[in-house]
N, C-alpha and C positions, 0 to 999 in steps of 0.2 A: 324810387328813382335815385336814392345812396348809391354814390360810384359811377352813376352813367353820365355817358356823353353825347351831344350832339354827335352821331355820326357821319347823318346825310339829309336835305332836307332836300325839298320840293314843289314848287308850285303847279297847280292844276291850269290848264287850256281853261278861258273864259268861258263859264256858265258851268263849272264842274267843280264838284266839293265832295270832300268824305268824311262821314261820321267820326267821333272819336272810339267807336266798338270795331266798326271796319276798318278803319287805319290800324289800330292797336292789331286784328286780328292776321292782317296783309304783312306786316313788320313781323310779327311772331314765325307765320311762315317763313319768310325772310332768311331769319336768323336761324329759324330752327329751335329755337328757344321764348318761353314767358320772361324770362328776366329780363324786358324791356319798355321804354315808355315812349310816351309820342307827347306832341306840343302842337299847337298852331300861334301860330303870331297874326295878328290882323293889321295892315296899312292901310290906311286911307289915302287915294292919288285922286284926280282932278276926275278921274269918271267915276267914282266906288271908292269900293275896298277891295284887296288883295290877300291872299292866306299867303303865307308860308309854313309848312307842314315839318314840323321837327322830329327825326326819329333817335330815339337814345337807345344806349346799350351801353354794358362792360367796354372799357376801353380796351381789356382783353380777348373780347370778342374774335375770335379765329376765322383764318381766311374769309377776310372783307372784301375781295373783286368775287370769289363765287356768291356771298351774300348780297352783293350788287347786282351780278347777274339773275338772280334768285328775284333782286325787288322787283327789276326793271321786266322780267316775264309776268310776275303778277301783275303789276300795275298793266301790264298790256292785254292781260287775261281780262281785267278786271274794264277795260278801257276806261281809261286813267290814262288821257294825254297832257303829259308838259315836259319841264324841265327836271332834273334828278341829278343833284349833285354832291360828290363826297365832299361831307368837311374835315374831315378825319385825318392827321396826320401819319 
């Protein structure tokens, strides 16, 4: 994880989670590349607990709206419903 960045992170529709093998392997497609990593964060709010799903990469990482289009089809393949958003500058 030397060098990478939050690039876009995620939360799943209630009652749905993903491994940290299948997230890593969903991101790789992604990018199209292994040099990347994933995170999850856990929050605790008044019903549960909440993920948010962190995906890292080279901040050089190349054309990041087809890599965005690229997640948001797997995660759809994968049905993976939530929110997806770049934090990428």
């Amino acid at each position: 994880m030397h060098g990478h960045v939050a690039l876009f992170k995620f939360n799943l529709s209630s009652g749905q989670s993903i491994g940290p093998v299948a997230l890593r392997s969903l991101w790789s497609r992604a990018c199209e590349s292994a040099d990347i990593s994933v995170s999850r964060q856990t929050y605790r709010n008044g019903a549960g607990t909440k993920n948010t799903y962190l995906l890292h990469a080279s901040p050089r990482l190349k054309d990041l709206p087809l890599v965005e289009t690229r997640l948001r089809l797997l995660m759809n393949e994968s049905k993976l419903l939530g929110t997806l958003t770049a934090v990428h500058h």
